[in-house]
N, C-alpha and C positions, 0 to 999 in steps of 0.2 A: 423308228417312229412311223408312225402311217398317220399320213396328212387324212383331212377331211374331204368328201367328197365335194366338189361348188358346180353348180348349175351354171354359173355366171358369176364374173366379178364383180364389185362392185361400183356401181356408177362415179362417175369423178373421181378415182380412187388413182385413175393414174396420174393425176396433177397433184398428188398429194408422198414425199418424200417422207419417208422412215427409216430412223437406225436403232438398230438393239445394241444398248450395253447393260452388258453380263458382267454379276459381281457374285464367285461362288463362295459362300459364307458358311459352307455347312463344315463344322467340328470334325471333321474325319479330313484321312489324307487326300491330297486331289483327285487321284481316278477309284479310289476304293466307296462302292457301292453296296458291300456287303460283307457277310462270310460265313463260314459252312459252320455246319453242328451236328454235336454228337447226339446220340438217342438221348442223353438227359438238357441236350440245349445250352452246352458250354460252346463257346466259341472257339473255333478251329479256325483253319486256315482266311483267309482275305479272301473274297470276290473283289479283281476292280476290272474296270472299264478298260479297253484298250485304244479311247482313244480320251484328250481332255473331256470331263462333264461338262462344262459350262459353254464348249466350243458345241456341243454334241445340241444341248439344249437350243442356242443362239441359231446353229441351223434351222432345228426345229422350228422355232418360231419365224425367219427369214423366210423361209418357206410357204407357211400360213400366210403369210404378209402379202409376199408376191402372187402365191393362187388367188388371194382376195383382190386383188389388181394393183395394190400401192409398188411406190418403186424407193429398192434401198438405197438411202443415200444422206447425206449431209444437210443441212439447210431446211428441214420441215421439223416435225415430231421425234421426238425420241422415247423408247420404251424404255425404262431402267428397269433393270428387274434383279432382284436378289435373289439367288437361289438358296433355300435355309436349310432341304432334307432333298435326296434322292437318294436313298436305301432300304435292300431286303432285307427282312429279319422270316424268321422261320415258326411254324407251328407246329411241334411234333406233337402226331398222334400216335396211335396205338400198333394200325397198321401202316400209318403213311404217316407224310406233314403237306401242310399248306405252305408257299411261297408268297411272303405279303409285302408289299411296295408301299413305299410312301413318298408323294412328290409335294413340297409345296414352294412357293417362292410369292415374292413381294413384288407389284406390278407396279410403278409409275409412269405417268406421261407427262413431258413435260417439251419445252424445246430446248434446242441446243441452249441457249442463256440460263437454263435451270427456272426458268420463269414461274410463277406459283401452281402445284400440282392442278393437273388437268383432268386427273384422272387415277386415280389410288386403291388395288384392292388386294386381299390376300388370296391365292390359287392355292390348293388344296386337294389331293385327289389320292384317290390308293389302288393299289391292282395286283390282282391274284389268282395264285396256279394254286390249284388244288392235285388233290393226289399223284403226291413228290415223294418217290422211294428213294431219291439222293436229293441230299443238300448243294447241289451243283452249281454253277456258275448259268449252264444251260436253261435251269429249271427259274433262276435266281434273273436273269434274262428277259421271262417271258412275265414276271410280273411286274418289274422296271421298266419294262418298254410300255406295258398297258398304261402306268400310273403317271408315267410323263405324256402318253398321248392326250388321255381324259385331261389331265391338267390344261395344255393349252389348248384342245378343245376349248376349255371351259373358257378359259381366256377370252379367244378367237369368237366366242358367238353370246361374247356380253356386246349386246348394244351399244354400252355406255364409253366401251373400249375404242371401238371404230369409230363413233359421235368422237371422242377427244381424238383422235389422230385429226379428222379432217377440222376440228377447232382450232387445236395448235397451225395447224400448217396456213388457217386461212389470217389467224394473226400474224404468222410469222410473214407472209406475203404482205401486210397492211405497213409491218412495221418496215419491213425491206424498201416498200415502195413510198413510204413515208419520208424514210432516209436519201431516197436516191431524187424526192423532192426535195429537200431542205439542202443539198449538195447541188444542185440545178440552181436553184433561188441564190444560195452563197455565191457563188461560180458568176452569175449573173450581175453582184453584189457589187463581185469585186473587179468587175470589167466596167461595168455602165456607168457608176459614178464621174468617170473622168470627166466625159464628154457635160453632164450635169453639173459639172464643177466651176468647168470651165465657163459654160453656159450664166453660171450664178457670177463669178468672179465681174465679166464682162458688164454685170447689172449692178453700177451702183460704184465701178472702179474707176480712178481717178484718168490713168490713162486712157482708158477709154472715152471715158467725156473729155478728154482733151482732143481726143481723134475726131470724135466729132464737132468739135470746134472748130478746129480746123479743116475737117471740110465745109463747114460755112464760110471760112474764112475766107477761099477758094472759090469758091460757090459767086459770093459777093463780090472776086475780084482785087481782095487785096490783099494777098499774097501768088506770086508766081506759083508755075508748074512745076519751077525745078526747087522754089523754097517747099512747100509743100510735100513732093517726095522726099526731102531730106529730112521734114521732119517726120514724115511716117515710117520709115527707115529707123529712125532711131525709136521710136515709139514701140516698132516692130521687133528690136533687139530688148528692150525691156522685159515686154511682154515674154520673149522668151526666155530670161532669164529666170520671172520669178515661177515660169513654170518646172523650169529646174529647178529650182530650190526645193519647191511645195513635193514635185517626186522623191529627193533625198527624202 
């Protein structure tokens, strides 16, 4: 694969998280990419890959991602891509044949929640070795490798590609920070009420207006210091009880 040349990255692109998952879908065996032919164009031997395609491609595009400045990782945008064709088939001519490639694969963007498509297109690319006196793996190689670069080229310099990364990742940041409010506010919920409870209980409860009764009582003179402590004392044991109860 040969990446793209970049002048520069691009702006805000490293506050923006990206992960490729790869789903290879194409009807052939995992690493088989091709295979050789005779002068009438029957099928011989396998061309395959030596290492997984889908792992091969998934670089490829990590790659792009991070030259463009994004950083891989969990928690922003996600590419989902299906890979449908990456295979040589051959042209035999008279004196030679043509080596012809074909890549294409299924682009979505979406975030980690699978959230409604962001961004959806089909890639589609071909690439070819002309005058090829073997049907080779070598020769078989250099049109594969063309047809996947042009492919995510093509990808990497749709506008609308890069617009949904940084879209997904700026709702995903709305919605994270949304969350880690509503978790702050609850948290708050379930602390503060007490002290309000209590505050309410005090307004309008019977022992309470009886404690201030009796400090007029007091007040006025007719009741003792030690009658008076003894009834706030018990008033005070009350009170604590039905605040136990109300926690069970």
């Amino acid at each position: 694969y040969s990446p793209r040349e970049m002048d520069s990255r691009l702006p805000g692109a490293d506050m923006v998280k990206v992960r490729v998952a790869m789903t290879d879908s194409r009807p052939v065996a995992p690493n088989k990419v091709g295979h050789k032919s005779n002068a009438y164009g029957m099928e011989c031997a396998s061309i395959n890959a030596t290492a997984p395609i889908a792992g091969t491609v998934t670089k490829a595009m990590e790659l792009e991602l991070t030259n463009s400045g994004f950083t891989l990782g969990e928690g922003g945008a996600v590419v989902r891509a299906e890979l449908n064709k990456l295979y040589n088939r051959w042209l035999i001519g008279f004196w030679s044949g043509s080596a012809l490639a074909e890549f294409s694969m299924k682009v979505n963007v979406t975030s980690e929640q699978e959230t409604p498509i962001q961004y959806s297109k089909m890639i589609y690319a071909e690439g070819l070795k002309d005058k090829c006196q073997l049907t080779s793996g070598q020769n078989a190689e250099i049109a594969l490798s063309a047809a996947m670069t042009k492919g995510i080229h093509q990808l990497m310099e749709d506008p609308a590609f890069t617009k949904a990364l940084f879209e997904v990742a700026e709702k995903e940041n709305s919605r994270l920070s949304a969350g880690q409010t509503a978790n702050t506010a609850k948290s708050k919920t379930m602390t503060a009420p007490k002290s309000e409870n209590i505050k309410a209980k005090s307004d309008g409860d019977p022992t309470m207006e009886e404690f201030q009764r009796l400090k007029q009582l007091k007040a006025d003179g007719l009741i003792t210091d030690e009658e008076f402590e003894a009834a706030r004392k018990r008033m005070a044991n009350k009170l604590l009880k039905d605040d136990a109860a109300d926690s069970e």
